[in-house]
Structure formats: C-alpha cells, structure tokens
C-alpha positions as CSV (number, residue, x, y, z in Angstrom):
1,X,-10.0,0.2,-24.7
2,X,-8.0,0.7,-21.8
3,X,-9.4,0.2,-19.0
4,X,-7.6,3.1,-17.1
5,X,-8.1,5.3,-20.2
6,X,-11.7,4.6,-19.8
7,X,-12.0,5.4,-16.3
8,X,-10.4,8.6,-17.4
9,X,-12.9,9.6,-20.0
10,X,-15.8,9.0,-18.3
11,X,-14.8,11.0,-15.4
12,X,-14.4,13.5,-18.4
13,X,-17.9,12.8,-19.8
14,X,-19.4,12.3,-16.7
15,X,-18.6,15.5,-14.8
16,X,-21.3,18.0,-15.3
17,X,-23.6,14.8,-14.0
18,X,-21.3,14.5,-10.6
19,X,-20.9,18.2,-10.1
20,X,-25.5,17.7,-10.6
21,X,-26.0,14.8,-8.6
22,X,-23.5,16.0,-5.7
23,X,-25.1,19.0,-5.5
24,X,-28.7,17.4,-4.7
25,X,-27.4,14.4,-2.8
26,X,-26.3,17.8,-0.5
27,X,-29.8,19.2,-1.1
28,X,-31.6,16.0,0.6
29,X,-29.6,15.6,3.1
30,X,-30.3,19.1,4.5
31,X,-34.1,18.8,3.0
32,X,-35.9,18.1,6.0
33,X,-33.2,19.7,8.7
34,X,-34.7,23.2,10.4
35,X,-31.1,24.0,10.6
36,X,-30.0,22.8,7.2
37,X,-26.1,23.0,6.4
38,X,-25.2,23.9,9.5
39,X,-25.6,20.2,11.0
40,X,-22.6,19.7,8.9
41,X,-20.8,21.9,11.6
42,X,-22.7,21.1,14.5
43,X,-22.0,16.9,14.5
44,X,-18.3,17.3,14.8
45,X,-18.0,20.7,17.3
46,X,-20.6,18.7,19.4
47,X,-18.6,15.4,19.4
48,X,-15.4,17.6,19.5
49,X,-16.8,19.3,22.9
50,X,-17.9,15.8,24.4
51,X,-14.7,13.9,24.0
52,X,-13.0,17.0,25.3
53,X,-14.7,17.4,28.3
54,X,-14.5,13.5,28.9
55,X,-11.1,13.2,27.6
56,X,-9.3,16.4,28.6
57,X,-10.6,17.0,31.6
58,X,-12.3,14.1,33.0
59,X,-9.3,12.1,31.5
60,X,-6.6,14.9,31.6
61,X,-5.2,14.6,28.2
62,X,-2.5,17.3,28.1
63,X,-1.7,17.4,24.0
64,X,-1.7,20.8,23.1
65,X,-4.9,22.3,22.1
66,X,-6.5,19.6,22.6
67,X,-10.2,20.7,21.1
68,X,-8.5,21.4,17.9
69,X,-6.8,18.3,18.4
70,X,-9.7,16.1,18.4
71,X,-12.1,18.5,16.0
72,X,-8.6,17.8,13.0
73,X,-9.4,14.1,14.2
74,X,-13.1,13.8,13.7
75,X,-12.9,15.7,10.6
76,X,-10.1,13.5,8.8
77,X,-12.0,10.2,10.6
78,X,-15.3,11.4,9.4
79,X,-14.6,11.9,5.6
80,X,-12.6,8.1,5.3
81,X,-15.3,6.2,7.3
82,X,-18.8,8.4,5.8
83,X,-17.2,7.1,2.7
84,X,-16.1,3.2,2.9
85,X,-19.1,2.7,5.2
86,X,-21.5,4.1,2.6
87,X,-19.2,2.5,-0.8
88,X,-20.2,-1.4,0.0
89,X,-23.8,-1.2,-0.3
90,X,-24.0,1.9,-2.9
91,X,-24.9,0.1,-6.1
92,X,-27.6,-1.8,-4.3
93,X,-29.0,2.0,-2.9
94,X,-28.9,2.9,-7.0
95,X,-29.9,-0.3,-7.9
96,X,-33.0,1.8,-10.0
97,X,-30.3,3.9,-11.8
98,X,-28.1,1.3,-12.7
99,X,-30.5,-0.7,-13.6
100,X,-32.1,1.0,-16.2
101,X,-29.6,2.9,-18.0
102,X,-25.3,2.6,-18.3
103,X,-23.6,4.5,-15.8
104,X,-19.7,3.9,-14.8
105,X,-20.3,2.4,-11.5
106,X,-17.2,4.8,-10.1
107,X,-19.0,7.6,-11.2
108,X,-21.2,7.1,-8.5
109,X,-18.2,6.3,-5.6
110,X,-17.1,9.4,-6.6
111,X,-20.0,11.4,-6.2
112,X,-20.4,9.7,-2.7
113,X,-16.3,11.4,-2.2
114,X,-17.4,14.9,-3.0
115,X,-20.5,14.8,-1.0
116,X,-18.5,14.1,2.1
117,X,-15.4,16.1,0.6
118,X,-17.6,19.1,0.9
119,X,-18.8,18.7,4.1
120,X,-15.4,18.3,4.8
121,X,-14.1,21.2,3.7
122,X,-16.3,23.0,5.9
123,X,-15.3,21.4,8.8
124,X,-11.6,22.3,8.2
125,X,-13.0,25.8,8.0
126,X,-14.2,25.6,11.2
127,X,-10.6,24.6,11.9
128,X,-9.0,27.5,10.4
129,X,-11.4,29.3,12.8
130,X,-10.2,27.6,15.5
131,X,-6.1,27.7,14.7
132,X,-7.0,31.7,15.3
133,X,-8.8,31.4,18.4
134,X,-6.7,29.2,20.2
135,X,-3.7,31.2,18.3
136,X,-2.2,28.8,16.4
137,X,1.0,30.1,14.4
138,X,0.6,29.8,11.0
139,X,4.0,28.6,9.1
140,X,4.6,27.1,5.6
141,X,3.9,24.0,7.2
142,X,0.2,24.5,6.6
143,X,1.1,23.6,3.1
144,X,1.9,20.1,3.8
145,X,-1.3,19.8,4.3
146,X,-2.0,19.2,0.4
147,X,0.0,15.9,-0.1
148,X,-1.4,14.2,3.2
149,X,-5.3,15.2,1.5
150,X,-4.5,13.5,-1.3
151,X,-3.1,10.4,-0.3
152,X,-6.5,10.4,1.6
153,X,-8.6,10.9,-1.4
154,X,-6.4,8.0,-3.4
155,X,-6.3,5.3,-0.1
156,X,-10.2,6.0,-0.1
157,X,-11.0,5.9,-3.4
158,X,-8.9,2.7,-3.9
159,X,-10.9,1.3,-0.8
160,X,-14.0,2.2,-2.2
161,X,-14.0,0.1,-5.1
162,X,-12.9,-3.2,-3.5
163,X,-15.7,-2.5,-0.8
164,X,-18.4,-1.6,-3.8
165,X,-17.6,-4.6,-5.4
166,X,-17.8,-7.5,-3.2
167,X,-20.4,-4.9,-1.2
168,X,-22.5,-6.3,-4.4
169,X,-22.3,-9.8,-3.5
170,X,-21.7,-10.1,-0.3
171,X,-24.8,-8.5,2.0
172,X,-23.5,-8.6,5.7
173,X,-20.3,-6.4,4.6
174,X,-22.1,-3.6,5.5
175,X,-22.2,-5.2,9.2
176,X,-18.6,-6.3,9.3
177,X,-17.8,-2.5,8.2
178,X,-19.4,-0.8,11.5
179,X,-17.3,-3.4,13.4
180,X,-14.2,-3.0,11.8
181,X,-14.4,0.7,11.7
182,X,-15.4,1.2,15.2
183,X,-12.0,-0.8,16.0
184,X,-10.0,1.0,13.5
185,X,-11.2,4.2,15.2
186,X,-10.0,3.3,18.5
187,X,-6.5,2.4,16.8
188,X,-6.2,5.6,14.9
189,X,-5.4,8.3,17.4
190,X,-8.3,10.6,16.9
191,X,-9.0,11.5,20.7
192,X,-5.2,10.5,21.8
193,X,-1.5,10.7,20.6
194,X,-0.4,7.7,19.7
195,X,3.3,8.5,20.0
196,X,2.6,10.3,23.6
197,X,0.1,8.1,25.0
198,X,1.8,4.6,23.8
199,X,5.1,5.1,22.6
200,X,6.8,5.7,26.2
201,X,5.8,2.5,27.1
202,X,5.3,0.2,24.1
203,X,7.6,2.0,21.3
204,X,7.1,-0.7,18.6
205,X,3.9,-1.0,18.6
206,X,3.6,2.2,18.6
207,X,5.2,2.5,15.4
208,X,3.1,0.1,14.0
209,X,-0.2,2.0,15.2
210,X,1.4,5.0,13.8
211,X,2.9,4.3,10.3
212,X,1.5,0.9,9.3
213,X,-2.1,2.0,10.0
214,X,-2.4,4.6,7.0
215,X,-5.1,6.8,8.7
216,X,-3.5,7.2,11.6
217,X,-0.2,8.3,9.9
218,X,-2.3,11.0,7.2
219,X,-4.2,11.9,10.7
220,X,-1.0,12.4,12.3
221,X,1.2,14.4,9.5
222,X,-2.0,17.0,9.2
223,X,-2.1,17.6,12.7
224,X,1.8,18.4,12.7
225,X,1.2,20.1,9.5
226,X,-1.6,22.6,11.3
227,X,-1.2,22.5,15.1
228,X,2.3,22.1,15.6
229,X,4.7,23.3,13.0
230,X,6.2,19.9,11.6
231,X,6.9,18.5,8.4
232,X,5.2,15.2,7.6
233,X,7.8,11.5,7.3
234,X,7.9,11.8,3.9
235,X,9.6,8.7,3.3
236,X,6.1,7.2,5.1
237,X,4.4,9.7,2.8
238,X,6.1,8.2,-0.1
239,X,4.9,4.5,0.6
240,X,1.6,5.3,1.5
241,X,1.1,7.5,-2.2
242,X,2.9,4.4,-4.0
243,X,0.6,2.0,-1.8
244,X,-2.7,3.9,-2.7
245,X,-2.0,4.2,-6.2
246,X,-1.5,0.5,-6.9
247,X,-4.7,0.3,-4.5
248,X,-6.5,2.9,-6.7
249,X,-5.6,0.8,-10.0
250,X,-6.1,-2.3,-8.6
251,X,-9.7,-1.5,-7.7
252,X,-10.8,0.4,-10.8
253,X,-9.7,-2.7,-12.7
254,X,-11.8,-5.3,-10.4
255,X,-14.4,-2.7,-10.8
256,X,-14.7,-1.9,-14.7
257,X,-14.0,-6.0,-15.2
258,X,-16.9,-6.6,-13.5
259,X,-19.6,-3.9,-13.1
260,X,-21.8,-5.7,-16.1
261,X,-22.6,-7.9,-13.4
262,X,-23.9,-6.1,-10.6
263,X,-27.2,-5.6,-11.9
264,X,-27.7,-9.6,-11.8
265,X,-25.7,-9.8,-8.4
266,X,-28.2,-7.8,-6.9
C-alpha cells in the first residue's frame, strides 16, 4: 500500500483513539494541579509580565503593545518547542503501548500536537482578550492568521517525525534539543523585533534571522496579522508551505519505513 495513503487511513481509523487519548493526556496533566486548566494560562501571562517588565521597561523596548507582543511570542514559541522537545523521546515514553499491540507510531506525534494545540488555543484566547484591552483594531487581516497556523502545524509535524525517529536510536537527542532550542529562541524574535532591533544596523542578517529561520517568519506574519494590520510575504509564505510539505512527506516516509523497528531500538 501507499505509504501516504496509509498514513491517511489510519489517521481515519485512528481518530476516535486521538480525540480519547488527547483528552486524558489533558486530564493528567491538570490531575494533581489545585488550579487545574488554568496553569495553561497562567505559565505564559506570568512569563509575558516578566519579560515585559525586564524587557520593556528595564530594557525599554518601544514595539507597540509590547505585552501582547511577547504573550503572541510565547504562545507561537511554546506550541513548536512543547512539541519537537517532547517528539524525540516519545516512543520510548510509550514504549509499554507500542510494545504490546500495533499502533501507527504518528498517531501518537499527533496526539502530542493536539495536546499542545489545545493549550494553545487557549492562550490565543487570552490574546483576543488582550487585542480588546489594549484596543487593538480588528481588520480582515486577522484572517491571515489561518495560513501562518498551518504552515506551523505542517513544519512541526514534519519535524516531529525526523526527531521521533532517530529520537529512537539516538538517547542524548533529547539533550542536544534543550540546547538547540534555547538558541533558536534567542534567534526567533519572541521578546524583540527582529527587523527593528537588527535590521537598522545589520539588514542582511536580518533578513536571514527573519525569513530563513521559519519560526521566526510564521512568528512574525501572525503578529502583523493580529497587532498591526499587515498582510503576511506571501511569496515567503509560499516557500515555507512548499518547504514543510516535502518536510511532512519526507518524514512520514522515514517513519512508516521504519517504525517495525523501534520496539528493538529501544
């Protein structure tokens, strides 16, 4: 069979199980939490607040509305780094699933996508919130919104298969990750604008900061798309959704090729 018209038919077969086990990896996260759901919310306002005060004031970042700024940032940042982080050890964390009875391994990378795409959907609530407090004028720009999310869900979804694969194999990933990422954060733009901050002085690498490094171009199009009024590059758009497609398809291939072995790789 096809190997993409399998990956397709067992998202089919498979989706009363993700909707199941999404809804109880929620459950336990919350289980033993006084304040339940609602640390969901509190993690990003509270980092939002910190790197404002540090940033904004201490700092004096001028970009407008700043806190809504950096709370678009650490929502985006959070949902693409919760999930690559968490993708290279996950067949190892289900190793007594996996091991015992057939399940597509991307079944389980997905699952793992809508646990954070929940929580981040209730974070950019918050921000809807927020656009009215801070009195944010609400355009048809919002709606450009939709093709920045799913370039996002494709580049991390591709990204997630690569790092579940050789996350099988390879043990320290997991610690080259939190170095990598940590990095990659402060390259992305979520507590500055890249264009402001760098590109008066250093133009071309700015451009490379800001287009080549896909996050921080997604980051920047939804902030344009929310804060400030703007239509996304869409010929940047364009290479990124070409890019993460052949990313997707390459990794569900490496991944359906090989997922017989994972159980003996770890």
């Amino acid at each position: 069979m096809n190997i993409y018209r399998q990956f397709f038919e067992d998202l089919k077969k498979y989706k009363s199980y993700m909707v199941y086990a999404t809804k109880s990896e929620l459950k336990s996260e919350v289980a033993d939490s006084y304040l339940n759901w609602i640390w969901w919310i509190l993690e990003p306002f509270c980092l939002m607040l910190v790197y404002t005060f540090i940033f904004g004031m201490i700092f004096n970042r001028s970009e407008n509305y700043y806190p809504l700024f950096v709370f678009i940032g650490l929502t985006i940042w959070n949902f693409f780094s919760a999930n690559v982080k968490k993708s290279a050890p996950i067949v190892r964390r289900y190793k007594s699933i996996v091991s015992r009875v057939y399940l597509p391994k991307v079944v389980l990378l997905i699952v793992q996508m809508l646990t954070t795409g929940f929580k981040m959907c209730v974070s950019l609530g918050i921000v809807v919130v927020m656009m009215f407090f801070f009195r944010v004028k609400l355009t048809y720009h919002i709606f450009f919104l939709i093709p920045g999310m799913i370039v996002l869900w494709l580049l991390t979804f591709g990204l997630m298969c690569f790092e579940m694969h050789y996350g099988v194999y390879i043990e320290d990933l997991t610690k080259v990750n939190d170095i990598v990422i940590r990095l990659i954060f402060y390259l992305t733009g979520i507590i500055f604008n890249i264009d402001q901050r760098i590109g008066k002085t250093y133009p071309q690498l700015a451009t490379v900061l800001g287009k080549c490094n896909p996050v921080a171009y997604l980051l920047s199009s939804m902030r344009n798309s929310l804060i400030y009024n703007q239509a996304p590059d869409w010929l940047w758009m364009l290479i990124w959704l070409v890019l993460s497609l052949f990313l997707c398809m390459g990794g569900v291939r490496l991944v359906y090729r090989n997922e017989n072995n994972y159980v003996k790789g770890i």
